[in-house]
C-alpha positions as CSV (number, residue, x, y, z in Angstrom):
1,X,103.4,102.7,83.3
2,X,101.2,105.0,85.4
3,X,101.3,102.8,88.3
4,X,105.0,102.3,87.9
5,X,105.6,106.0,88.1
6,X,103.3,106.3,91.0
7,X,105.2,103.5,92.6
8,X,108.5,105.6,91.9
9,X,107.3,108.9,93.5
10,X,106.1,106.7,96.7
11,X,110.0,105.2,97.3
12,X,111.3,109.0,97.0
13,X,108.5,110.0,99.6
14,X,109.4,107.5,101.5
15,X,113.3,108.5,101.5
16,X,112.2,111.7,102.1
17,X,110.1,111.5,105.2
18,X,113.5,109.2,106.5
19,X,115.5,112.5,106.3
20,X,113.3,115.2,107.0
21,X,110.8,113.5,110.1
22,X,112.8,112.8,112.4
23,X,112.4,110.6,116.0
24,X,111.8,113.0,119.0
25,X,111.9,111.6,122.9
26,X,109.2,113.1,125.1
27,X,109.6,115.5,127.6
28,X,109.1,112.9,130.1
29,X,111.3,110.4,128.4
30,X,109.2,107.3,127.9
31,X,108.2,107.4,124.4
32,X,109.6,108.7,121.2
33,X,107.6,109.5,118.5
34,X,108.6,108.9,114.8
35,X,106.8,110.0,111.5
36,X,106.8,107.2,109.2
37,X,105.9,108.3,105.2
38,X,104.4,111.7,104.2
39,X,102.5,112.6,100.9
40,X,104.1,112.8,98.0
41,X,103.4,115.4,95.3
42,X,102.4,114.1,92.1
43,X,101.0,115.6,89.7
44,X,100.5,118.7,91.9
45,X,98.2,116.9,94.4
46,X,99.0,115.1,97.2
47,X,98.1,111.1,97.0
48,X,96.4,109.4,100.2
49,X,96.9,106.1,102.4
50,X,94.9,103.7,103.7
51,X,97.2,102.5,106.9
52,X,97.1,98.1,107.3
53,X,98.1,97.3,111.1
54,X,101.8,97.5,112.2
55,X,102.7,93.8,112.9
56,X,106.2,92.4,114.7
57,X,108.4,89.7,114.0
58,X,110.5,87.5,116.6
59,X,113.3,89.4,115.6
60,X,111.8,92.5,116.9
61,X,111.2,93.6,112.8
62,X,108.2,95.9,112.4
63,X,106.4,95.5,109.0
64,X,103.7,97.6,107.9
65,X,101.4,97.4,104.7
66,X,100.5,100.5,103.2
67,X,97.8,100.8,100.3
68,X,98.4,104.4,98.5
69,X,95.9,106.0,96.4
70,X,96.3,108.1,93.6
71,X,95.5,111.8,93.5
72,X,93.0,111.9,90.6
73,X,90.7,109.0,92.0
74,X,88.9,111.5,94.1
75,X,85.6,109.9,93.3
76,X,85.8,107.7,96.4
77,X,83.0,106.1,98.3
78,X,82.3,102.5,100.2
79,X,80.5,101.3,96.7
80,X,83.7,102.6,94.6
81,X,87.3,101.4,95.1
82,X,89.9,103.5,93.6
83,X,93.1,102.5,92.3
84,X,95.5,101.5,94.5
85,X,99.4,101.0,94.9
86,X,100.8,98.4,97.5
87,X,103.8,98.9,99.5
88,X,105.4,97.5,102.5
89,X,107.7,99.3,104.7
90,X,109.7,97.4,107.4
91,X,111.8,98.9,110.6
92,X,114.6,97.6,111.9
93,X,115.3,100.0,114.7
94,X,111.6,99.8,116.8
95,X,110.1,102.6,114.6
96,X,112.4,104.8,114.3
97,X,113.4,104.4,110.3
98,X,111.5,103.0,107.6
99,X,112.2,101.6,103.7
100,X,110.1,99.9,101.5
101,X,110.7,96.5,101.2
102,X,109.9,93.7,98.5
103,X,109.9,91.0,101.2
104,X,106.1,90.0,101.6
105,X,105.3,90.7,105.4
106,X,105.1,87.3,107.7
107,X,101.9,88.6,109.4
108,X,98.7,86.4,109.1
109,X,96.8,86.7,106.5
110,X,93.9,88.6,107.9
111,X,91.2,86.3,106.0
112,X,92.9,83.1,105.1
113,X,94.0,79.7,107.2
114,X,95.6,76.9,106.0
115,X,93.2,73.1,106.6
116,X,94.7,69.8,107.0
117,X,95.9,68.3,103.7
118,X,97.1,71.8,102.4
119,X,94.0,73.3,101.6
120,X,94.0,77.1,102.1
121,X,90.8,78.7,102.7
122,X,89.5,82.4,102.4
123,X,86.4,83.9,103.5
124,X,85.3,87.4,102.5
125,X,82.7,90.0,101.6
126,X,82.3,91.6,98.2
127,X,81.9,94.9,99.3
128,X,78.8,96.7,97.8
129,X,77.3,94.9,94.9
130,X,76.1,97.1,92.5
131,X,72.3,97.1,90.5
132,X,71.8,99.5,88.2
133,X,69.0,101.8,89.4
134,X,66.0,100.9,87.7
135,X,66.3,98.1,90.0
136,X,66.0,99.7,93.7
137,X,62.2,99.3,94.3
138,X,62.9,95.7,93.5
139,X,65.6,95.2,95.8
140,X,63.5,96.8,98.6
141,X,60.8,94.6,98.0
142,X,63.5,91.9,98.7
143,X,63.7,93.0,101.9
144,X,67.2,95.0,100.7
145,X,69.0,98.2,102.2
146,X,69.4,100.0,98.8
147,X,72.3,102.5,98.5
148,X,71.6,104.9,95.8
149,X,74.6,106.8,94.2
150,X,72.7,109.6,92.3
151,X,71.6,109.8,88.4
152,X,75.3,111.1,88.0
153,X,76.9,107.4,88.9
154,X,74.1,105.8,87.6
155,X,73.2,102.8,89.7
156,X,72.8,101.3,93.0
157,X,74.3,99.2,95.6
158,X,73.6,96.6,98.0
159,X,75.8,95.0,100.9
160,X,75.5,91.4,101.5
161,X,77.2,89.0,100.4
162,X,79.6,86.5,101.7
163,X,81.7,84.0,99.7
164,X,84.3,81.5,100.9
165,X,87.3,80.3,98.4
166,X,89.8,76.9,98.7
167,X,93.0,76.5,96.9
168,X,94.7,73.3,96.6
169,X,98.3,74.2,95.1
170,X,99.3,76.7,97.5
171,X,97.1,79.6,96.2
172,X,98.0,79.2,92.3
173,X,94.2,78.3,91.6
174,X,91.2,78.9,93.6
175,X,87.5,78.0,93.9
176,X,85.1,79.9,95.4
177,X,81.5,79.4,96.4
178,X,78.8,82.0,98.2
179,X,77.9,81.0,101.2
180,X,75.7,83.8,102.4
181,X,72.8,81.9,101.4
182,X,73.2,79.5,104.3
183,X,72.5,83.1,106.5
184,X,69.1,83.8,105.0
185,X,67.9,86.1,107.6
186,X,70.2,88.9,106.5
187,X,69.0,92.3,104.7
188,X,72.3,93.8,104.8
189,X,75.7,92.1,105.9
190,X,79.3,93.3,106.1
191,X,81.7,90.4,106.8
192,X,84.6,92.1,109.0
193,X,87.2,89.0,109.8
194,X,89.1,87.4,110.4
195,X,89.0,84.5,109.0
196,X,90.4,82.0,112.4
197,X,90.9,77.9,112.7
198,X,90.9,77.1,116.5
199,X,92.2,74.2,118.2
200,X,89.5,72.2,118.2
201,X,89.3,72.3,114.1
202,X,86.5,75.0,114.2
203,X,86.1,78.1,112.2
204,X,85.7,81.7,113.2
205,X,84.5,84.7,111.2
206,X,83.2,88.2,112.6
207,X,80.6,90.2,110.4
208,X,77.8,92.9,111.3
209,X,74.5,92.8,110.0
210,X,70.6,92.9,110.3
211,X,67.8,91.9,109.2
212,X,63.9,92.7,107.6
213,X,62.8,93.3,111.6
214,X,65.5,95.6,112.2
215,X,65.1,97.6,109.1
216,X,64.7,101.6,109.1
217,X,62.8,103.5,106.7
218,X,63.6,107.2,106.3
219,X,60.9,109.1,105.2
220,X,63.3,111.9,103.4
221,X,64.7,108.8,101.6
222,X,62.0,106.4,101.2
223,X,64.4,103.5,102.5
224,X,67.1,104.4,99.9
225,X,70.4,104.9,102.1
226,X,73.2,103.6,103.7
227,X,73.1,101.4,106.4
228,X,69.8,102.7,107.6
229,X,68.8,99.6,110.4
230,X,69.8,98.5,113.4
231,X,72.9,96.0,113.3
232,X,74.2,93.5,115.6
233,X,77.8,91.8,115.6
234,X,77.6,88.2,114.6
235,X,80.2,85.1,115.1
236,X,80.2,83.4,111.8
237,X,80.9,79.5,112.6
238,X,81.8,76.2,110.7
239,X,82.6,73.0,112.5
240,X,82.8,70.8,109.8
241,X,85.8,72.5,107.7
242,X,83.6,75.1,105.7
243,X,80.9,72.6,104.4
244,X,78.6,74.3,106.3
245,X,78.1,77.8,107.9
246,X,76.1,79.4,111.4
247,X,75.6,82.6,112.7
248,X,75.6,83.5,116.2
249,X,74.3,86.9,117.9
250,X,77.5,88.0,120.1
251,X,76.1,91.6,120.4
252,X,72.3,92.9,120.4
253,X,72.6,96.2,118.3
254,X,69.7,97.3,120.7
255,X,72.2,98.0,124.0
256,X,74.0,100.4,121.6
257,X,73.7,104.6,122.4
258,X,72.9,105.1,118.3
259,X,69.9,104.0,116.3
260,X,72.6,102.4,114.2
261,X,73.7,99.4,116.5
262,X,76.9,98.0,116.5
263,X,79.0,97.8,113.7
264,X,82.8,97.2,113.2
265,X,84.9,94.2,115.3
266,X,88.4,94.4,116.5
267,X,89.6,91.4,118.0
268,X,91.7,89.5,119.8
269,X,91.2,85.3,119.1
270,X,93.1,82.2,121.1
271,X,93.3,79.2,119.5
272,X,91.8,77.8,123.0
273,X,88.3,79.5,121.8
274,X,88.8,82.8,124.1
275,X,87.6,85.8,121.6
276,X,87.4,89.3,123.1
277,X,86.3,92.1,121.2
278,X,86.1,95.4,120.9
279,X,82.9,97.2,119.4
280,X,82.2,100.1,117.3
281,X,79.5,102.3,117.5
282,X,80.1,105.3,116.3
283,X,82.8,107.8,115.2
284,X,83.2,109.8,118.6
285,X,80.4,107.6,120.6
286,X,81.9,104.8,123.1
287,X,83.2,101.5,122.4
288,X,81.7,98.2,123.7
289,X,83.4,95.0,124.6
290,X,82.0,91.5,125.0
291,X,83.9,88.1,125.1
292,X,83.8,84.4,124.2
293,X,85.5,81.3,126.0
294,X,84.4,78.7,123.9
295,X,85.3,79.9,120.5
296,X,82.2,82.0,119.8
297,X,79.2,79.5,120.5
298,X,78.3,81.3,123.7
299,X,78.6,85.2,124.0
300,X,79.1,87.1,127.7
301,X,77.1,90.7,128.0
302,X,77.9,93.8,126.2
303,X,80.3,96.4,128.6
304,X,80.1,99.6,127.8
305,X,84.0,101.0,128.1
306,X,85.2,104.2,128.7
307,X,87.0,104.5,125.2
308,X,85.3,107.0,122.4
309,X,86.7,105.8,119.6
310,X,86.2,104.8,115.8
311,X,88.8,102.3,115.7
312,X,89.4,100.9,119.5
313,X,91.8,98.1,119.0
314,X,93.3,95.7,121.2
315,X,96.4,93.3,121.6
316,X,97.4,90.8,123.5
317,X,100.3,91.6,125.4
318,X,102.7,88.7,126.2
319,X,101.6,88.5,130.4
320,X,98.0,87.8,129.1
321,X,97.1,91.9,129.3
322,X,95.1,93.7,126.6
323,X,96.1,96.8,125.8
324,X,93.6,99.3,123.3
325,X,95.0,101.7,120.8
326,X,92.7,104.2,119.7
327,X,92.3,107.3,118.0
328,X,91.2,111.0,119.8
329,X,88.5,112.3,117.3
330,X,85.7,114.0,119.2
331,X,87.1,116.7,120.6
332,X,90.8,118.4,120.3
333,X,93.3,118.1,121.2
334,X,93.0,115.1,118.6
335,X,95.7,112.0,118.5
336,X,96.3,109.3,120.5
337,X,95.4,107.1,123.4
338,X,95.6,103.8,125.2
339,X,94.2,101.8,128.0
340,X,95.2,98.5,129.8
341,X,92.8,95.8,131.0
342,X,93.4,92.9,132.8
343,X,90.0,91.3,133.6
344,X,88.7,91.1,129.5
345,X,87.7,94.5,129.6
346,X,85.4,94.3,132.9
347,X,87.6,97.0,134.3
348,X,90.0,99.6,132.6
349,X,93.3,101.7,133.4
350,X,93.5,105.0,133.4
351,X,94.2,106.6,129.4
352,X,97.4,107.0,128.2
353,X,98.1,109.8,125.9
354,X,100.2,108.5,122.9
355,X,100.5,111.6,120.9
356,X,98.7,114.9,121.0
357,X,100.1,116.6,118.2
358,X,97.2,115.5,115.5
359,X,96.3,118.8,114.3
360,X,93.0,118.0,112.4
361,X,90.6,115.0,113.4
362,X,89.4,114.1,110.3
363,X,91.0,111.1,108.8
364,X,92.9,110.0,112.2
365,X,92.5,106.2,112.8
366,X,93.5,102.9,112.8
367,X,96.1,103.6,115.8
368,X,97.3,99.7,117.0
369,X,100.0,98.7,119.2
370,X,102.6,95.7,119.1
371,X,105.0,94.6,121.7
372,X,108.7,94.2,121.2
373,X,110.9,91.1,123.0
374,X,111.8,93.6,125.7
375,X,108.6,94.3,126.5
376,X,108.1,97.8,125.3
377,X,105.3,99.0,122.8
378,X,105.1,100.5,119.3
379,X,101.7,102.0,117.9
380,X,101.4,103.3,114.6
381,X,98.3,105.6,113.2
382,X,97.5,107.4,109.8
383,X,96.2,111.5,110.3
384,X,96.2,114.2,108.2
385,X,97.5,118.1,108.6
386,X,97.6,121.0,106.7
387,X,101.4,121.7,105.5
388,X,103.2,124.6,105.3
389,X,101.1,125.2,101.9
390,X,98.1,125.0,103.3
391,X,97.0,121.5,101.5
392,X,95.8,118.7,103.3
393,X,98.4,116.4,103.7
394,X,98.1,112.9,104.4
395,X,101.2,111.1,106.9
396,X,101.5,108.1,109.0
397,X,103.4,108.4,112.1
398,X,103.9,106.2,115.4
399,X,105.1,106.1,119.1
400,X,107.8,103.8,120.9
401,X,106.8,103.4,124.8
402,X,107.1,101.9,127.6
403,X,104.7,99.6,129.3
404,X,105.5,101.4,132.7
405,X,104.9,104.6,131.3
406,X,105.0,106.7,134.5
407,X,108.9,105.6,134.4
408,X,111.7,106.5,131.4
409,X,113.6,104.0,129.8
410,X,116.3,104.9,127.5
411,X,116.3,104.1,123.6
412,X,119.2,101.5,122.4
413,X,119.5,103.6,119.5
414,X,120.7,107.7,119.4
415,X,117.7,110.0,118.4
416,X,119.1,112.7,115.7
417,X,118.1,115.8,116.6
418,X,114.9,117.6,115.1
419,X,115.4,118.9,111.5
420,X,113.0,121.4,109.8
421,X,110.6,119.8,107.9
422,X,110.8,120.7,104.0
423,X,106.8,119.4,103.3
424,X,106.8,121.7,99.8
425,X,109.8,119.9,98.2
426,X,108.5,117.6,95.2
427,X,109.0,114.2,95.0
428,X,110.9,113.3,92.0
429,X,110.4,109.6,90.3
C-alpha cells in the first residue's frame, strides 16, 4: 500500500516537472536543455533517484529507468540497500517531454545474454555480504577486506562474490551457481558488467578487484575499512558458454594517481572483440582509458585522459567516434561536459560544456549521451539543488545538441517559453 502511494506521488511529480520545467535553447542555439523529473514531497521530505542510463530506440524514442527511493530510508550505505520504487519514463520529442510508461524499456539488459538453444544467462555480484561482527578477525585472517558498520548496525561486510544464473523458460525459473571460486586469488571483488556474448561465442564480464599482495592495512583501523588495497580492472572470460571462468588483468591499479587503483569500468563492447573503456579513479581525479581488439584476452596500455571525472562514459557514435559524457565535480562551476575521440582515446577533442547550471556538486553523475537517427545527441544526468525552501532537492535533467556544436541547428519541435518554477507545491497521490 506504501509502495503504491509512493508510486502515486512519483506520476504527479512527474506531471509536475512536465509543466513547470520547461525546455530552454542556448544562447548560442545548439542545444536545449530540458529538466526531466523533480522531487516530490512526501511525507514532508523530499525522496531521491538513482538515474539508469538514457537509451534510444530506432524510432528515435528515448527511455530512461529511474529507481526512486523513499524519504525515510535515510540509513543508506554500499552494505545497505534501501527500498526502492521502479519507474520508466520515455520521450517522444528528443528530451524535451517525459511520462512514465508501463512499457518495459527495449535496452539490453545490462547483465544478461541470451545462449544458443534459449538459455538466458546472468552474471552478477552480491553486493556486500554481511558477517555478523564477532566474525571480522576471522575474515581478516582469510585474507578478507572487512567493512565494519559500527556496534549500532551490528555486523560486518565483505565484497566478493560472483555468481552466474541460467534460465531455460524464458526467465520464469532460474539456477544459479557461484562462480567466484574459480577466481581464488581475490580478497575483495566488485563485478561491474556487463554481462557481453561476442561473435565468436565468447563471454565478457568487467569487475575490479585485488588481492592478499595488494592489501592495505590502516593502522587507525587495524585493516577494518572499505576498500582499503590497491585494485586493478579485470576482464572476466568464458569460452566454453559459462562452464568455466578466467580473469585477465586489463589495468595495473599501480599506474593510477591514488593509493586506491582503479576502480569502476564504463564501456563500450563490439561483438568483433574491440572493448574500450573508460577508467575510474577517483571522484575529481582523472580518468584512464585502455582497449581490447580481441575480445579482452590481450589488453593495450593504460592512457591517462584529460577528463576528471567520477562517471566518464562513452558511446559509440554511428561514424565509429566515441564521445564521453561526464560530470563537472571538482571545482564549480559544476555540471556537464563532453569530449570526442577518434583514435580509441589516444587523442582527445577539446571539452564541450553541456550544462553549467548544477548549482551543488554533490550527487552530480552518471551524465551519458545517445545519438538520434539525425545524428544529433541527447545526455541525461541526475544533480541536486537547494529549492526555493532551502531543502536539498534531488532532479534529473538533460541536453539536446548538436554534434557540430560550434554551429546551430534548429529544433523540429517549438520550445514554450520559460515558466516560473513552483518547487514548494506538494505532490498529491
Amino acid at each position: 500500500m506504501r509502495d503504491q502511494s509512493f508510486r502515486n506521488v512519483m506520476v504527479g511529480a512527474a506531471l509536475l516537472a512536465a509543466t513547470v520545467a520547461t525546455p530552454v535553447v542556448g544562447a548560442d542555439g545548439w542545444k536545449v536543455e530540458v529538466d526531466i523529473l523533480h522531487g516530490a514531497t512526501y511525507e514532508g521530505k523530499y525522496g531521491g533517484f538513482s538515474k539508469g542510463h538514457v537509451h534510444v530506440d530506432r524510432n528515435d524514442r528515448l527511455w530512461l529507468p529511474i529507481q526512486v527511493y523513499f524519504p525515510d530510508e535515510e540509513a543508506n550505505t554500499d552494505a545497505y540497500a534501501p527500498r526502492v520504487s521502479s519507474i520508466v519514463m520515455i520521450s517522444d520529442d528528443r528530451g524535451r517531454t517525459w511520462s512514465i510508461t508501463k512499457q518495459k524499456s527495449p535496452a539490453l539488459a545490462r547483465n544478461r545474454v541470451k545462449l544458443p538453444g534459449g538459455v538466458i544467462m546472468e552474471l552478477g555480484s552480491s553486493g556486500y555480504i554481511r558477517y555478523p561482527r564477532t566474525e571480522i578477525k576471522s575474515l581478516q585472517k582469510q585474507g578478507f577486506h572487512v567493512w565494519d558498520l559500527g556496534a549500532k548496525n551490528g555486523y560486518c561486510a565483505i565484497n566478493y562474490e560472483l555468481w552466474q544464473k541460467t534460465s531455460t523458460d524464458g526467465g520464469k525459473t532460474w539456477q544459479k551457481r557461484e562462480i567466484h571460486k574459480q577466481l581464488p586469488f581475490f580478497a575483495y571483488f566488485v563485478g561491474r558488467g556487463p554481462l557481453r556474448r561476442l561473435d565468436d561465442g565468447s563471454l565478457v564480464f568487467l569487475a575490479y578487484g585485488f588481492g592478499k599482495e595488494d592489501r592495505s592495512v590502516d593502522p587507525k583501523t587495524k585493516g577494518v575499512g572499505l576498500a582499503l588495497g590497491r585494485s586493478h580492472v579485470y576482464c572476466v572470460r568464458s569460452d566454453d558458454g559459462g562452464k568455466t571462468w578466467s580473469a585477465v588483468r586489463a589495468a595495473d591499479g599501480s599506474l593510477s594517481p591514488l593509493a586506491t587503483g582503479f576502480s569502476e569500468t564504463f564501456p563500450v563492447i563490439d561483438g568483433n572483440g574491440q572493448i574500450f573503456l573508460m577508467i575510474r579513479t577517483g571522484l575529481a581525479s582523472p580518468a584512464y582509458s585502455v582497449s581490447s581488439k580481441d575480445g579482452g584476452r590481450t589488453w593495450s596500455k593504460v592512457s591517462k585522459t584529460p577528463i576528471n571525472a567520477k562517471h566518464p562514459l562513452p558511446w559509440k557514435l554511428s561514424d565509429g567516434t566515441l564521445v564521453c559524457s561526464y560530470q563537472r565535480r571538482g571545482a564549480a562551476p559544476f555540471g556537464v561536459r563532453a569530449r570526442f575521440t577518434t583514435n580509441l582515446g589516444k587523442t582527445w577533442g577539446e571539452e564541450i560544456v553541456l550544462r553549467d547550471d548544477v548549482s551543488i556538486s554533490n550527487a552530480l553523475a552518471e551524465a551519458n549521451t545517445v545519438q538520434f537517427s539525425d545524428g544529433t545527441l541527447f545526455t541525461a544526468f541526475q544533480a541536486v539543488k537547494i529549492d526555493d525552501r532551502g531543502r536539498v532537492q534531488p532532479y534529473i535533467a538533460g541536453c539536446h545538441w548538436t554534434r557540430n556544436y560550434r554551429g546551430t541547428f534548429a529544433p523540429r519541435l517549438p520550445v514554450p517559453p520559460r515558466q516560473k518554477k513552483i518547487n514548494s507545491k506538494k505532490a498529491n497521490p
